[in-house]
C-alpha positions in Angstrom: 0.0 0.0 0.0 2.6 2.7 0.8 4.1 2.0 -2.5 1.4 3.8 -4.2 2.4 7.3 -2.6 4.2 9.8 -4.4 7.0 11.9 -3.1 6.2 14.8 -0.8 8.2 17.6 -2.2 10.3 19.5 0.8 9.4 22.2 2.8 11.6 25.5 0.7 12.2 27.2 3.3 13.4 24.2 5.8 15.3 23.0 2.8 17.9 25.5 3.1 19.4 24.7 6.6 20.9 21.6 4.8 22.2 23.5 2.2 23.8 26.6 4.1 25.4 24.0 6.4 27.3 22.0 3.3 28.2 25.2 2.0 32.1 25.6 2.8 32.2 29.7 2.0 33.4 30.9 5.3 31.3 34.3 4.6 27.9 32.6 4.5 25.1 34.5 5.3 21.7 32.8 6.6 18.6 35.0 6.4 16.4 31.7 6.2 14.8 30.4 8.7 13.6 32.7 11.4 15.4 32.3 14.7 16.9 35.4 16.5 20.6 35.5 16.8 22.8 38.0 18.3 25.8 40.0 17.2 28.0 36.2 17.5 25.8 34.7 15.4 23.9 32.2 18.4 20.3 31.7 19.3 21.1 32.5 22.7 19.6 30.7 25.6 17.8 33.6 27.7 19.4 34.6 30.9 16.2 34.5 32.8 15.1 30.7 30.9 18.4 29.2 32.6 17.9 30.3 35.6 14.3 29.0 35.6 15.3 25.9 34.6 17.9 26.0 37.1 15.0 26.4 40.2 13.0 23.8 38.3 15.8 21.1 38.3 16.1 21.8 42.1 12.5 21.8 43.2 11.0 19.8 40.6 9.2 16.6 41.8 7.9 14.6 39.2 7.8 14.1 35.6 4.3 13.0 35.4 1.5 14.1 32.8 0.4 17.6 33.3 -3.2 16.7 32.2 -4.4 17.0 28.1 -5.4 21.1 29.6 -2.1 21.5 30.3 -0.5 23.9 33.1 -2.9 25.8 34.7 -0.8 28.6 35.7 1.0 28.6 32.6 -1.8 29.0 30.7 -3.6 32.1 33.0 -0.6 33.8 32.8 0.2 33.4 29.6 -3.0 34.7 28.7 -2.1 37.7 31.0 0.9 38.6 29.1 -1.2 38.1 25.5 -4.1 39.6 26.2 -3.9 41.3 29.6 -5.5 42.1 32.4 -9.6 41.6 33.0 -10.4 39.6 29.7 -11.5 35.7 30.0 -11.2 33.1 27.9 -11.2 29.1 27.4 -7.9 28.7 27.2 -5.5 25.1 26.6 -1.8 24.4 26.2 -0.7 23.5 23.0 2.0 22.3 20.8 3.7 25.4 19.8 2.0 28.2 17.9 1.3 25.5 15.2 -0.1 23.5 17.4 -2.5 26.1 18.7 -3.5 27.2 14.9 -4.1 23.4 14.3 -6.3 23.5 17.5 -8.1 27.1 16.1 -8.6 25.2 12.9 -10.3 21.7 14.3 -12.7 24.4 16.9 -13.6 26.6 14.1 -14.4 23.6 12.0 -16.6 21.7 15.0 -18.3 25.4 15.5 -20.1 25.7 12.1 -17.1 27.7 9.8 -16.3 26.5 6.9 -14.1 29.3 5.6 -10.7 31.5 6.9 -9.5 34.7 5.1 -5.6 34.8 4.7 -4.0 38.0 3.7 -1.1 37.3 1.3 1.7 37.0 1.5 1.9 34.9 5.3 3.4 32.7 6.6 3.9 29.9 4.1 2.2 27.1 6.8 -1.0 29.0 7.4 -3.0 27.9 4.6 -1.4 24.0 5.1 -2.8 24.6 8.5 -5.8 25.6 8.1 -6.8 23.2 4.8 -5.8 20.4 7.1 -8.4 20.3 9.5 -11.2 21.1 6.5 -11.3 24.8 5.9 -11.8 26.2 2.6 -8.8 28.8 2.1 -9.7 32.2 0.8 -6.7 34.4 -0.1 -6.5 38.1 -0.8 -3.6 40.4 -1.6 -2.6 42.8 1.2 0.4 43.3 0.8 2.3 45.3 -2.1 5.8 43.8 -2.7 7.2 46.5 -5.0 5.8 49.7 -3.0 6.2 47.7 0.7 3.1 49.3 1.6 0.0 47.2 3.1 -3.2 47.0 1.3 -5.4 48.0 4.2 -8.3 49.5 1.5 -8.3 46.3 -0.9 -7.8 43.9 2.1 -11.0 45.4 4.4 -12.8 45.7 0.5 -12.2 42.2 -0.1 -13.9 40.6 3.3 -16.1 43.1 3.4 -17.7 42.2 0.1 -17.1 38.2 0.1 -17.0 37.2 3.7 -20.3 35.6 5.2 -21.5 35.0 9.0 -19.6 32.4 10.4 -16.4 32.6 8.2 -13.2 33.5 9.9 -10.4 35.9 9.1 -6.8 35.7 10.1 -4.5 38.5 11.6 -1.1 38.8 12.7 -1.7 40.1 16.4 2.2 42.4 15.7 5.6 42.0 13.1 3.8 40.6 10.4 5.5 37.0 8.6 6.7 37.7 6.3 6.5 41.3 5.3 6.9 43.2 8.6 4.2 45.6 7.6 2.7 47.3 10.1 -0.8 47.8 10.8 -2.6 51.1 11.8 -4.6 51.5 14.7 -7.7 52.8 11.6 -7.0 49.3 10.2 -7.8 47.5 13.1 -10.5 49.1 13.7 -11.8 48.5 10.6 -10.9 45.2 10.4 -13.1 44.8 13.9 -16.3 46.5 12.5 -15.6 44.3 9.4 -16.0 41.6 11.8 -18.7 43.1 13.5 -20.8 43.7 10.6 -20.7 40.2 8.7 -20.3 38.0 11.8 -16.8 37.1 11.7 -14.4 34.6 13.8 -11.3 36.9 13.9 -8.2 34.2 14.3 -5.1 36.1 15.8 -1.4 34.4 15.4 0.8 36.1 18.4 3.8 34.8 17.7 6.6 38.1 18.2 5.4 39.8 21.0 8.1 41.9 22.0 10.0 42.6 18.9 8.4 45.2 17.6 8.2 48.3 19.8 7.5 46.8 23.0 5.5 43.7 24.7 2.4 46.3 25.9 2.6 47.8 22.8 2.9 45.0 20.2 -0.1 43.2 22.0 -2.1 47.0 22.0 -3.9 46.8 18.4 -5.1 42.8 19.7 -6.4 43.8 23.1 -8.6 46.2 21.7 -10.2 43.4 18.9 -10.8 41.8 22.0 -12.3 44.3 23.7 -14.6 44.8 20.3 -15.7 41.3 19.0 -18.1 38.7 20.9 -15.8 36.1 19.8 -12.3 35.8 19.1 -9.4 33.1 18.8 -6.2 33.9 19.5 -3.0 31.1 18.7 0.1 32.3 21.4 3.7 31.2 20.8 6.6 31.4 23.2 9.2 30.4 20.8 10.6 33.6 19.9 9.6 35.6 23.0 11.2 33.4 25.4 13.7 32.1 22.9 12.1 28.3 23.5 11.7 27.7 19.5 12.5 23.4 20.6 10.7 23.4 23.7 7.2 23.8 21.6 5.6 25.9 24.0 2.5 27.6 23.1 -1.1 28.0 24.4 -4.5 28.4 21.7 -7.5 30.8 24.1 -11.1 31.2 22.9 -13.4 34.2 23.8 -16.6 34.3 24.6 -18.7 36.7 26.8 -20.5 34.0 28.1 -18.9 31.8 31.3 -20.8 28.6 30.2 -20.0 29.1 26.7 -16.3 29.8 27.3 -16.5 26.1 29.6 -18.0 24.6 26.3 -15.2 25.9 24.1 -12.5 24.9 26.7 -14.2 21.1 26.6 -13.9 21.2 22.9 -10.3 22.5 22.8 -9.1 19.7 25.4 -11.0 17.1 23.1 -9.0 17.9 20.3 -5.8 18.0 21.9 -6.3 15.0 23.8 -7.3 13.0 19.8 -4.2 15.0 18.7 -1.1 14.8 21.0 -2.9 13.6 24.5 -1.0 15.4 26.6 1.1 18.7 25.5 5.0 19.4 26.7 5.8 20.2 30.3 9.4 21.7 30.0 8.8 24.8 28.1 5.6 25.7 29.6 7.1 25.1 33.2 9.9 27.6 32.3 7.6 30.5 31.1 5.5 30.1 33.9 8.2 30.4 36.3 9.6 33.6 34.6 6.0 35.4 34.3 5.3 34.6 37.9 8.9 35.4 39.4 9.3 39.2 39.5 12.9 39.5 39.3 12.9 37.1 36.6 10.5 38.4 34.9 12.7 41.9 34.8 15.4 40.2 33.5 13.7 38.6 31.0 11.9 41.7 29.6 15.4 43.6 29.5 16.9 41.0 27.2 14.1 40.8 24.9 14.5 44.3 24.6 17.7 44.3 24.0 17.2 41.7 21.2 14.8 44.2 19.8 17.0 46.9 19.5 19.5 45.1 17.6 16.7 44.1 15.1 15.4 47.6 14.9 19.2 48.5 14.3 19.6 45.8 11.7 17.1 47.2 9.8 18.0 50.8 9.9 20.9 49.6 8.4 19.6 47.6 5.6 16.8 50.4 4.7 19.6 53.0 4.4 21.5 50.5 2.3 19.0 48.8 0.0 16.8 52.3 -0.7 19.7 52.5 -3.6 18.1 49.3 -5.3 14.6 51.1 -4.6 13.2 54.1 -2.6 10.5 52.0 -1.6 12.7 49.8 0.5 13.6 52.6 2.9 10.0 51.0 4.4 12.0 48.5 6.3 13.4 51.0 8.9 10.0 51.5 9.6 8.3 47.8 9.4 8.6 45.8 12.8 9.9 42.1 13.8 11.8 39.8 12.4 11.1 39.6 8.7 10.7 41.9 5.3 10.1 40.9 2.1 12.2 41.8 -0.6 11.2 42.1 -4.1 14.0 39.7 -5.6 13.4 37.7 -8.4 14.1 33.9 -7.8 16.6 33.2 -10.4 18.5 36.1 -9.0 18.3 34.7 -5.3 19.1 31.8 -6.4 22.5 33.4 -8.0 23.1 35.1 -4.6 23.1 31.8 -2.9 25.5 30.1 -5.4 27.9 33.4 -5.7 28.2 35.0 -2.6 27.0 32.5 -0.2 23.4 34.4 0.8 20.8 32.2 1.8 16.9 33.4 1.6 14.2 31.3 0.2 12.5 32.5 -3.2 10.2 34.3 -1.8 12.4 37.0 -0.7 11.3 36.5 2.9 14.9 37.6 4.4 15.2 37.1 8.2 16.4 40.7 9.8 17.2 38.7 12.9 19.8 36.5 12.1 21.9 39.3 10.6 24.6 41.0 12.4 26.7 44.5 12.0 29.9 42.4 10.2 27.5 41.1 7.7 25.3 43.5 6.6 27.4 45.7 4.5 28.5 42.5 2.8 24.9 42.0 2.4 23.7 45.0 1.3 26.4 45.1 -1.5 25.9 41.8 -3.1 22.0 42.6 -3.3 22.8 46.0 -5.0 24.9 44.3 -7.5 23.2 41.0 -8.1 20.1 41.1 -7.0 16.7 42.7 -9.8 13.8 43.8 -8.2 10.8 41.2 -9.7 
């Protein structure tokens, strides 16, 4: 029987940490896959994550399951640092990020929807996500590659025209993947009247609190949807907050303005992670829970994800200085916000970069601000200005 399937082509953008790490150039450049690194080039282990691990390898008890909810104080305050404080939710630990978008998917599903709006360009797993568990995909442009502006007026004309009650729509709660566009505050609040209006499940993917202005800030434009919508899902990653990207820590929360209907949802999501995984990860969610509800730790932590910030923010004033000689438009990444910007690079030239001067990027142009450093980026910056044609 297995003999009749067919080849499963790769992931692209997975696909190229094989291939940076058999390239011998010594001045190899990844901007692939997105993982923070610092001026040495490491994905640092946060200060305040090993000495939270440190208290739990002392006081730990037991390695038992935590239960297919997951850890209760972990997931409240978790939510706290999402959504803040006041607002309730069902809420369930999850498998990472993904795992909490799978989770979204299978409630939305078992809730009636049949349909999720994804802005493109995203991430490149959203629509695999959500087509997994049974949604009909429905894509729009809202983002213009070229210009590096967002399509706020086609994007809100689009839903607004096509959605129907009961379809849901996707957002990126800050530092949008992968364009880093940023999203005005008249957007939102379009976007929540939108929602308003035809009846919509607004899906929200935090996934870089933090790294764009600031973790009360970043999670501003969500906390008011929430404070505007009868019912929202929002899909929480740790991975790049807490710098936990292998520890798969992540938490999916449902809103609802009604307690017994928010215990409903929370039955449903613990259903579907209990048919999925049975029980999530401990480790990671043990670690963030110990940071959020340890002052000092908690201090610590919010300095150096600042400080990882700033470099980013530095990183790109760099590059938009820089690349604006290619185009004027791309002076817009000193003023987008997280990890990633798009470039608008045609694939047979990234493809020379990559073979020529030892750049790494998939296709798409998606380049990954945070794994660049100061010694690099003039390097960089000159081999796009001479190789690289705008698509």
């Amino acid at each position: 029987m297995f003999e009749t399937l067919s080849r499963e082509a790769d992931d692209p953008l997975l696909a190229l940490t094989p291939l940076f790490r058999a390239d011998p150039n010594p001045a190899k450049v990844d901007l692939g896959v997105g993982v923070y690194r610092d001026e040495l080039g490491r994905t640092p282990v946060f200060r305040a994550v090993k000495r939270a691990e440190a208290h739990l390898l002392e006081t730990q008890e037991t390695k038992a399951y935590v239960g297919p909810e997951g850890d209760r104080t972990f997931i409240e305050a978790f939510w706290t640092f999402v959504a803040g404080e006041g607002r309730h939710a069902a809420g369930v630990q999850t498998v990472g990020g993904t795992g909490a978008l799978r989770l979204a998917a299978e409630l939305l599903r078992r809730s009636g929807s049949s349909r999720i709006f994804l802005g493109t360009p995203t991430w490149s797993n959203h629509s695999a996500i959500f087509a997994a568990a049974g949604l009909s995909v429905v894509t729009y442009p809202s983002f213009d590659v070229a210009g590096q502006r967002l399509l706020a007026g086609e994007m809100i004309s689009v839903v607004a025209d096509k959605a129907q009650p009961g379809d849901a729509i996707l957002l990126h709660a800050s530092c949008h993947n992968p364009t880093g566009a940023v999203m005005d505050d008249a957007t939102w609040a379009a976007v929540a009247e939108v929602a308003l209006e035809k009846g919509l499940v607004p899906v929200i993917d935090s996934a870089y609190q933090g790294f764009g202005t600031g973790i009360e800030s970043d999670a501003a434009p969500l906390r008011r949807l929430l404070d505007r919508v009868p019912e929202a899902i929002v899909a929480a990653s740790a991975s790049k907050s807490f710098g936990l990207y292998r520890e798969r820590t992540g938490a999916v929360y449902a809103t609802s303005a009604s307690p017994e209907t928010r215990d409903k949802l929370k039955s449903h999501l613990v259903t579907i992670g209990r048919g999925a995984y049975s029980m999530p990860p401990d480790h990671g969610a043990a670690v963030v829970r110990t940071i959020l509800t340890d002052p000092e730790l908690r201090t610590d932590w919010r300095t150096e994800l600042d400080d990882a910030r700033k470099r980013i923010t530095s990183m790109r004033t760099i590059l938009a200085k820089g690349l604006s000689r290619l185009s004027p438009a791309l002076a817009a990444i000193a003023t987008q916000q997280g990890m990633f910007s798009l470039l608008p690079i045609d694939e047979t030239r990234i493809v020379e970069l990559r073979h020529r001067r030892g750049i790494y990027m998939p296709l798409s142009g998606r380049i990954n601000i945070a794994g660049l450093n100061s010694s690099q980026a003039p390097g960089v910056i000159e081999a796009l200005c001479a190789h690289a044609a705008l698509g």
